[in-house]
Kinemage of the C-alpha trace (Angstrom):
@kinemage 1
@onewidth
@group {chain A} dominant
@subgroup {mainchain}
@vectorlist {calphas} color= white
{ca unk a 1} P -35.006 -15.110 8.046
{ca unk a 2} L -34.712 -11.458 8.775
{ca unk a 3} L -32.447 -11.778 11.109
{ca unk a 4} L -29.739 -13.899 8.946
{ca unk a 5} L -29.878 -11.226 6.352
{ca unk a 6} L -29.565 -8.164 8.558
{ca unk a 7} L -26.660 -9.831 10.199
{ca unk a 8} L -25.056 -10.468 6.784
{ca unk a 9} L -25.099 -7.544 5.491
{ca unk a 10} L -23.621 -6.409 9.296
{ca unk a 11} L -20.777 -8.978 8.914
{ca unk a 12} L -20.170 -7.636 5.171
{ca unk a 13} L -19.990 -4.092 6.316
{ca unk a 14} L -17.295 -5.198 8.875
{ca unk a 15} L -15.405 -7.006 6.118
{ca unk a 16} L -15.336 -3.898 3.972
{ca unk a 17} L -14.325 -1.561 6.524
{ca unk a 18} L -11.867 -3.996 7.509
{ca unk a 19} L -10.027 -4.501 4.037
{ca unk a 20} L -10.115 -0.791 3.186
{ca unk a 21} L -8.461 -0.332 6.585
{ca unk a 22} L -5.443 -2.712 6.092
{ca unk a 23} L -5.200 -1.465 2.207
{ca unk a 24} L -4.526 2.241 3.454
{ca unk a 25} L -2.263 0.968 6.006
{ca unk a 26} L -0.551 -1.259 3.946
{ca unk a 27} L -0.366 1.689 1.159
{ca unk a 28} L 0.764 4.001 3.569
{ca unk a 29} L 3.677 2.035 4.535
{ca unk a 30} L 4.866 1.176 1.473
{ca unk a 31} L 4.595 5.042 0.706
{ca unk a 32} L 6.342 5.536 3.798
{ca unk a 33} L 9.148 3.477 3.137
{ca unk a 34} L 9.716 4.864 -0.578
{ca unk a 35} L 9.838 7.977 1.252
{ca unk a 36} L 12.360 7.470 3.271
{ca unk a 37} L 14.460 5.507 0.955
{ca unk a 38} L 13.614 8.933 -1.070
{ca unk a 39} L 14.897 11.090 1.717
{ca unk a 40} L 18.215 9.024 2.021
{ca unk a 41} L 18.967 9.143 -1.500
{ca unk a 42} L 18.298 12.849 -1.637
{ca unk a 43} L 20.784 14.128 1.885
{ca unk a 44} L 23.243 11.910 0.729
{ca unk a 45} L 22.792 13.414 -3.114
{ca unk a 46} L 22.826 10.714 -5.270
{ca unk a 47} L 22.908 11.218 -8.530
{ca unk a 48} L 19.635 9.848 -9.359
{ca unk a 49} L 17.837 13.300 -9.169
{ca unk a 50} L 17.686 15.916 -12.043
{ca unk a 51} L 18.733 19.701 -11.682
{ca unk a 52} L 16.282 21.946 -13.056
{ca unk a 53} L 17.140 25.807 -13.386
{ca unk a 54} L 14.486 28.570 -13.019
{ca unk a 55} L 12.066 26.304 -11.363
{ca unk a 56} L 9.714 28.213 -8.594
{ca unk a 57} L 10.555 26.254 -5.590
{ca unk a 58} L 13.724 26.030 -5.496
{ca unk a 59} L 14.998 24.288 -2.266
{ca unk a 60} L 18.141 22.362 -1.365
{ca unk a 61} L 18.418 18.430 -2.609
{ca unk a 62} L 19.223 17.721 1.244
{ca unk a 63} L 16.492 20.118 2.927
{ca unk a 64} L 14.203 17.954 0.435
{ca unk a 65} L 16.030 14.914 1.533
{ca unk a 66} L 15.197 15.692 5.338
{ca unk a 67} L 11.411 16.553 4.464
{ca unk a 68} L 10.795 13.192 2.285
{ca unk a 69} L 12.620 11.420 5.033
{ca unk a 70} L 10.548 12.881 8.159
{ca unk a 71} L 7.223 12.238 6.165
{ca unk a 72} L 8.277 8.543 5.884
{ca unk a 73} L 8.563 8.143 9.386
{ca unk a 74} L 5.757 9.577 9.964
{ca unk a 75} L 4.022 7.951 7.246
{ca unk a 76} L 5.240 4.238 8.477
{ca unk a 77} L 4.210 5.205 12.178
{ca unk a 78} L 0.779 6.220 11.559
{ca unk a 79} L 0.676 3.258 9.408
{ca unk a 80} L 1.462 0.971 12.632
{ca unk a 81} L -1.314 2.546 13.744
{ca unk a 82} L -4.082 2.037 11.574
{ca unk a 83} L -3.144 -1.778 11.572
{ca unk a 84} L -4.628 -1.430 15.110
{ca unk a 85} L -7.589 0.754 13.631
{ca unk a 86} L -7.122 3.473 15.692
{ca unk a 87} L -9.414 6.868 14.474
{ca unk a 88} L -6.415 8.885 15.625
{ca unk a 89} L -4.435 7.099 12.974
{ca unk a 90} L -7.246 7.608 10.426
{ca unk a 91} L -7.180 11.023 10.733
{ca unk a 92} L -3.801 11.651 10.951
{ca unk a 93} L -2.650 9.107 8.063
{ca unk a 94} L -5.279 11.364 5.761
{ca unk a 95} L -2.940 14.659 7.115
{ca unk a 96} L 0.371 12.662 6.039
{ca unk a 97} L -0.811 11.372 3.237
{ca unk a 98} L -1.843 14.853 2.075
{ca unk a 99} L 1.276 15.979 2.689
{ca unk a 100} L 3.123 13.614 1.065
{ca unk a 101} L 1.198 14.840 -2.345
{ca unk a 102} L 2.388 18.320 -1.609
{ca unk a 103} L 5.702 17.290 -0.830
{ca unk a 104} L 5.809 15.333 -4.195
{ca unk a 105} L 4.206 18.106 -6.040
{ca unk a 106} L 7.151 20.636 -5.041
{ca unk a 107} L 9.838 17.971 -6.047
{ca unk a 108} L 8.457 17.470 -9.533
{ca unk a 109} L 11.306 18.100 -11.566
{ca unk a 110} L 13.654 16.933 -9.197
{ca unk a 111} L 12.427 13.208 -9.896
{ca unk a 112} L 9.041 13.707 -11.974
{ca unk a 113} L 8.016 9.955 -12.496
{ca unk a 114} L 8.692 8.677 -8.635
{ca unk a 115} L 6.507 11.784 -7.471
{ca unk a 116} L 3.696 11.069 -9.782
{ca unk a 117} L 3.620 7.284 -8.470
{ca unk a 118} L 3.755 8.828 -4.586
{ca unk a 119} L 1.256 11.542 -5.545
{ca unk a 120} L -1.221 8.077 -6.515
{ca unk a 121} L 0.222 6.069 -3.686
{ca unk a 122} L -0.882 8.518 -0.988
{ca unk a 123} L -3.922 9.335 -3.097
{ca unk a 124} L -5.022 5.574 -2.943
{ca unk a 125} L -4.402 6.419 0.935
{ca unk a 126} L -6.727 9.062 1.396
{ca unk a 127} L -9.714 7.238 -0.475
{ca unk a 128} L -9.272 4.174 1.779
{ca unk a 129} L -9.143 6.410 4.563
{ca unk a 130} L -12.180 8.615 3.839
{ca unk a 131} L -14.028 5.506 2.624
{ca unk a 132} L -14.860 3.784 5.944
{ca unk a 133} L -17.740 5.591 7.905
{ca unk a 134} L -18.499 5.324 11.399
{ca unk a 135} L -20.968 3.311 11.505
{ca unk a 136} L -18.729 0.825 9.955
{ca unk a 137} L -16.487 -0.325 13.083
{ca unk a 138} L -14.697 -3.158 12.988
{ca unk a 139} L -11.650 -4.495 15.233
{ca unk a 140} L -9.686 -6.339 12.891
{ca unk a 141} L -7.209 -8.230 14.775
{ca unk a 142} L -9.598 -9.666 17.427
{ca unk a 143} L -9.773 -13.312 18.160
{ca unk a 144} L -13.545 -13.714 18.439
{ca unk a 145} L -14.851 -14.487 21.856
{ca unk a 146} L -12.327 -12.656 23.871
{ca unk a 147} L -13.278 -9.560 25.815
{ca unk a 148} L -10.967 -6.552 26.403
């Protein structure tokens, strides 16, 4: 009887890690992609963003078009990558995710309400990420019973 519950609670540890895993990477991508659809709308400036004078960081709409679009790709990559829960991609999708929130921060007042929804997308991110402990492995994609 032991045994039955010890391997439940196993299997529901593995189902936990598993779903936090594809949230974050599914999160991440979709953060990704906003990104970059950020980053194109910014070097090509559209006239979606607001001009705000006397604001502290004060940067080009295109260099902040190039930065939103490089964290994207980024973003989307590691993103591939945690669908294969990789740690590498656990660790680095915590680093671009925190980076997206600083990149968002900065823009503000270019586009205050889109970086406010990235600044909770990547923070959803992070939480998935840092949720999962190591003794929690899983490999999610695995048909059961084959060997690699």
């Amino acid at each position: 009887m032991t045994a039955t519950h010890t391997t439940h609670r196993s299997t529901a540890k593995q189902d936990w890690a598993a779903g936090t895993m594809v949230f974050a990477a599914v999160m991440l991508m979709i953060a990704g992609l906003l990104d970059i659809f950020r980053g194109i709308m910014a070097i090509a400036e559209d006239d979606v963003f607001v001009t705000t004078r006397n604001y502290v960081f004060q940067f080009d709409l295109t260099s902040w078009g190039w930065i939103h679009l490089a964290l994207g790709a980024i973003g989307v990559l590691v993103s591939l990558g945690l669908f294969r829960a990789a740690t590498w991609a656990r660790v680095s999708g915590v680093a671009i995710a925190g980076l997206i929130i600083i990149a968002n921060f900065l823009s503000l007042p270019y586009y205050p309400v889109w970086s406010v929804v990235m600044i909770a997308f990547s923070g959803f991110v992070i939480w998935a990420l840092c949720t999962v402990r190591r003794d929690d492995s899983f490999e999610p994609f695995e048909s059961p019973g084959r060997d690699i």
